[in-house]
N, C-alpha and C positions, 0 to 999 in steps of 0.2 A: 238270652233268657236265663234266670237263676235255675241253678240243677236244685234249689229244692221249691219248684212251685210245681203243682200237682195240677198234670190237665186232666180237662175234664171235656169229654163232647156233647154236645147236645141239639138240639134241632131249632130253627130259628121259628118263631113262631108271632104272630100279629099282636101290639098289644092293643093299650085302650085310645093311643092317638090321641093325647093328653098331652102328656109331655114334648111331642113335635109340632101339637097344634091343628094333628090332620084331620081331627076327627071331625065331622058337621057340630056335633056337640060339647066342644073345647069349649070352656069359658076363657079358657086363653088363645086368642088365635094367632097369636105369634108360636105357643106353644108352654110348657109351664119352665124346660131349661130355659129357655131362653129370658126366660122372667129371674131364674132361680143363679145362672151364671154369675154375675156381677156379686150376688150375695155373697159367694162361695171365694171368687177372687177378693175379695177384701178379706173373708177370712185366711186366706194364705194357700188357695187351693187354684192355681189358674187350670181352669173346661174350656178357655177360648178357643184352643185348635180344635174344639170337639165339633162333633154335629147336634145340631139343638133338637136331640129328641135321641130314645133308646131303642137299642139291638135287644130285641128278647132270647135271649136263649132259652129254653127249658130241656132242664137235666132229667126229668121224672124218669123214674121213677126215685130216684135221688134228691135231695134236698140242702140245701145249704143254710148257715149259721153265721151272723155274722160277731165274730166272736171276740177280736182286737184289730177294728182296721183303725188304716193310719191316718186317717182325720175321722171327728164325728163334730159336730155341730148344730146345738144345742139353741132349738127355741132362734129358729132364723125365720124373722117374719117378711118373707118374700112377696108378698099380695094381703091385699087389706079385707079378701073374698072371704079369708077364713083364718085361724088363729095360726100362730108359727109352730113351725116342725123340726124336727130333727133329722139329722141325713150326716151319713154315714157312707164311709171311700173306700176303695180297695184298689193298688194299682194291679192291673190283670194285663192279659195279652189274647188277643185274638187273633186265631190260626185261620186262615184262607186262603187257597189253592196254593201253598207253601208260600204265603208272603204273612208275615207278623205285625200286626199292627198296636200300640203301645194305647192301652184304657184304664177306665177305672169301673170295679161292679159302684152302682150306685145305688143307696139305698136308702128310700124315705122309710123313716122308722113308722112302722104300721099304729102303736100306740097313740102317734101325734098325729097320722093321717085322716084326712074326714072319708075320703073315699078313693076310688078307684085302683083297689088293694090288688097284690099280684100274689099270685100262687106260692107258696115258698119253695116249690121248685122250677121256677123263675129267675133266672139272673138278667136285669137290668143293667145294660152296659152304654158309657159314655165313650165313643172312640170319635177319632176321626172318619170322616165318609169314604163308608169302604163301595166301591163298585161294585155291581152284578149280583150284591147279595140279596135271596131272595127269598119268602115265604118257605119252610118247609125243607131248606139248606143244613144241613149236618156241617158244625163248625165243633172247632175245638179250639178251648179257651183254658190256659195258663193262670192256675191263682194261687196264691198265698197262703199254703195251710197256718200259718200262724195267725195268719188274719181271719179266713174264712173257713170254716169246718164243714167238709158235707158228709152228710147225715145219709143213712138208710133208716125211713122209717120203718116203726115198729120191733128196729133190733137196740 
């Protein structure tokens, strides 16, 4: 791990089952990574070792910014359900019972999004399938401050 990436803990928490496809209400039911993968590797971004769907962490009362990550990608029209988006990478690392596992925050830019928006203290993470992890789990995740800035609101 690089000595200047800045951890951060947070607790794991449900999202909207969108993006893995679990939700009864998915209009993707493979899931929307898994729709969104292939886009991303043509742009020069290989998610194939990932798991098709995201690790919520939430940092709250803290906040994060995504400020220069190392790919963004602009106007990828992944599904014909609704107009193209933009999405945004950050390589991160996720800490679990002292084993590391090598991600990226991933981030649908909210501007392009039609729905199912996340908190912005929220990080959406693309890893490989980590075992045993569970609802309401205290993990701590390695990131980029040159890439991602977190914020305390209100200061």
């Amino acid at each position: 791990m690089s000595q200047n990436w800045q951890i951060i803990s947070g607790v794991v928490q449900q999202g909207h089952g969108i993006a893995s496809g679990q939700s009864v209400d998915s209009p993707y039911p493979g899931g929307s990574i898994a729709l969104q993968v292939p886009c991303f590797q043509a742009l020069g971004l290989d998610l194939s070792h990932c798991w098709c769907g995201t690790l919520n962490l939430s940092i709250a009362p803290l906040q994060f910014v995504m400020q220069a990550p190392a790919y963004t990608f602009r106007q990828v029209a992944w599904t014909a359900a609704h107009p193209p988006e933009d999405f945004s990478f950050s390589a991160c690392q996720v800490m679990v019972r002292a084993q590391t596992y090598d991600g990226f925050v991933y981030y649908p830019h909210p501007e392009t999004k039609l729905r199912h928006f996340q908190d912005p203290s929220t990080l959406e993470i693309l890893a490989v399938p980590i075992s045993g992890v569970q609802y309401g789990d205290r993990l701590e995740v390695a990131l980029n401050p040159a890439e991602i800035q977190i914020v305390h609101p209100g200061n």
